[in-house]
C-alpha positions in Angstrom: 0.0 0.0 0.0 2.8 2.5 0.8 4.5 1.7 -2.8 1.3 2.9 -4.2 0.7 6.1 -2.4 4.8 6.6 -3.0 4.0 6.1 -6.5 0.8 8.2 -6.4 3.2 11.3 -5.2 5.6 10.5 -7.6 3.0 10.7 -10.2 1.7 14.2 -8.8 5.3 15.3 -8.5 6.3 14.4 -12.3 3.0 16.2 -12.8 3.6 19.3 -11.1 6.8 20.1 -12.4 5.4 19.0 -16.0 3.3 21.8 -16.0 5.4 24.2 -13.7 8.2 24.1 -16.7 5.5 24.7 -19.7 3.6 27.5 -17.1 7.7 28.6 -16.8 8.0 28.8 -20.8 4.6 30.5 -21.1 5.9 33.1 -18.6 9.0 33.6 -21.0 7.1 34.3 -24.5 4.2 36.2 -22.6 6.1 38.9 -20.4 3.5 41.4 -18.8 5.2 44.4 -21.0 5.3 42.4 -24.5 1.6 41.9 -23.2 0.6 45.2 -22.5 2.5 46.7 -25.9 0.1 43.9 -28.1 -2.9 45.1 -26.5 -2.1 48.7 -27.3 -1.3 48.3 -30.7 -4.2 45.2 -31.1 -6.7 48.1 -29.9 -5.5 51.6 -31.5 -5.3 49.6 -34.9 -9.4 49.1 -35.9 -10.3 52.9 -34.0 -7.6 54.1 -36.5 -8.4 52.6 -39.7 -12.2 53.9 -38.8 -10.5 57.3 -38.2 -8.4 57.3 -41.6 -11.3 56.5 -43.9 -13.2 59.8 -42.1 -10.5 62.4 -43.0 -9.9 63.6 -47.0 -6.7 65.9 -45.3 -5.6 67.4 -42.4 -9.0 68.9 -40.5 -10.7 67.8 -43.8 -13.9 65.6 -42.6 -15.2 63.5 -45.5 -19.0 63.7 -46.6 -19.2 60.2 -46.3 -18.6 60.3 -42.6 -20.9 63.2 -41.7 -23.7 61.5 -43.9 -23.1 58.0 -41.6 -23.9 60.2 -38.1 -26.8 62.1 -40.1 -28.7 59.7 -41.5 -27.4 56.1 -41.0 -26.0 55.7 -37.8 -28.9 55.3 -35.0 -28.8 55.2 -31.4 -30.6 51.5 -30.5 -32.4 52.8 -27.1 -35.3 51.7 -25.5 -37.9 53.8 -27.4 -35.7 54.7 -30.5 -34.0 54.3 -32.4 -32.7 57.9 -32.1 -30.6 59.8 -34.7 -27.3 61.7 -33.4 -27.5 65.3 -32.3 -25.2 67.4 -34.5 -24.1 65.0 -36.6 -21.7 67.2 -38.0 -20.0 68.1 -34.9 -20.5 64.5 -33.4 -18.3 63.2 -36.7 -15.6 65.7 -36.5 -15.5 64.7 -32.7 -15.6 60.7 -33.5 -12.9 61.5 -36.4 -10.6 63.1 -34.2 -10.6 60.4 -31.5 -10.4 57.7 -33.7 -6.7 59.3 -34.5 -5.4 60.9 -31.3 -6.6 58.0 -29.2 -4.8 55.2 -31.3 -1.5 57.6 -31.2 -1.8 58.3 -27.5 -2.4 54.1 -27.1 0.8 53.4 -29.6 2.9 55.9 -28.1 2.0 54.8 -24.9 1.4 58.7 -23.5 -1.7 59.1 -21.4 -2.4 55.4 -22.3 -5.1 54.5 -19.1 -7.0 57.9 -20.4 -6.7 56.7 -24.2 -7.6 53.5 -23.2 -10.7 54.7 -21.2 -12.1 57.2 -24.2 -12.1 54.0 -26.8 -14.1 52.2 -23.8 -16.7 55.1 -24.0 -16.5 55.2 -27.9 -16.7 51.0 -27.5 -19.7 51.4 -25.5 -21.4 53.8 -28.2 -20.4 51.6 -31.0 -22.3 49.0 -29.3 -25.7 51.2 -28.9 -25.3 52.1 -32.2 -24.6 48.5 -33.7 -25.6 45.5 -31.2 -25.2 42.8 -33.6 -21.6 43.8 -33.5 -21.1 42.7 -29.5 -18.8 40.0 -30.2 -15.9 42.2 -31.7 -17.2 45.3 -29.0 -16.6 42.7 -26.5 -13.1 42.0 -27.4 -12.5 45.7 -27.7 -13.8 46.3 -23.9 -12.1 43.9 -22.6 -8.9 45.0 -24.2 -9.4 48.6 -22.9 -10.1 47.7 -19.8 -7.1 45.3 -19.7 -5.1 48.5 -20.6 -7.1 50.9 -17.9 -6.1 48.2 -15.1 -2.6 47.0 -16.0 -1.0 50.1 -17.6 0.7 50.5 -20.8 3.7 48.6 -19.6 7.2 49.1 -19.7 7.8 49.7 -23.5 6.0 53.4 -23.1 6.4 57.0 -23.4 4.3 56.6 -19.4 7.0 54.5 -18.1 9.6 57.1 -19.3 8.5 59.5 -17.7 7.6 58.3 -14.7 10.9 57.2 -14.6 12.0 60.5 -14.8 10.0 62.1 -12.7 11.5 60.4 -10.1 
């Protein structure tokens, strides 16, 4: 009986450090600040291609994208569906974020603040499109990833809080 439980524990044992070692390789390709970086760059890239197709040139919104706010896009709210107010204003607005927030996120400057304005824009997107939940979802969950963990060590942030110390 004791050559079984002996050989029990060894069994456990073997399996423990098994899946210590791959948990130990795991821990070598996913470093938190190669982590953080993907998830930056993994969420500024679909708010910025959204943002490029808007502009025609610098401060230049494109018809296309003020027609989408006036007359195609459509808050889904109990009661609605409601157009946007301004729509002119709201697309500028939407135009500009989709390109400063992506910078801020790539750089890595102001990053839990970037990261928190494409959570609100997220959020909208989802009013405004609920069959799209499964990508919004992805999108949340990345900016909140950001919000909580920080931008990591490969960031203009880390810089200078490094030098402000």
């Amino acid at each position: 009986m004791a050559d079984m439980q002996d050989a029990g524990y060894a069994g456990r044992h073997a399996l423990s450090t098994l899946v210590e070692r791959v948990n130990a390789l795991v821990r070598t390709i996913a470093f938190p600040s190669l982590t953080q970086l993907a998830l930056r760059l993994a969420l500024a890239v679909p708010f910025w291609r959204s943002g490029i197709n808007k502009w025609d040139g610098f401060l230049d919104l494109n018809e296309v994208a003020v027609l989408l706010f006036a007359q195609e896009f459509k808050l889904q709210l109990p009661g609605g569906p409601y157009g946007f107010p301004a729509p002119g204003i709201v697309a500028f607005l939407v135009g500009s974020a989709e390109i400063l927030l992506p910078l801020l996120l790539v750089v890595g400057l102001a990053t839990r603040l970037a990261a928190l304005g494409l959570l609100a824009m997220t959020i909208v997107i989802q009013v405004t499109v609920p069959s799209g939940w499964p990508l919004h979802l992805t999108w949340a969950a990345m900016a909140l990833a950001i919000m909580a963990w920080g931008p990591g060590k490969a960031s203009a942030d880390h810089l200078l809080a490094r030098f402000a110390r």
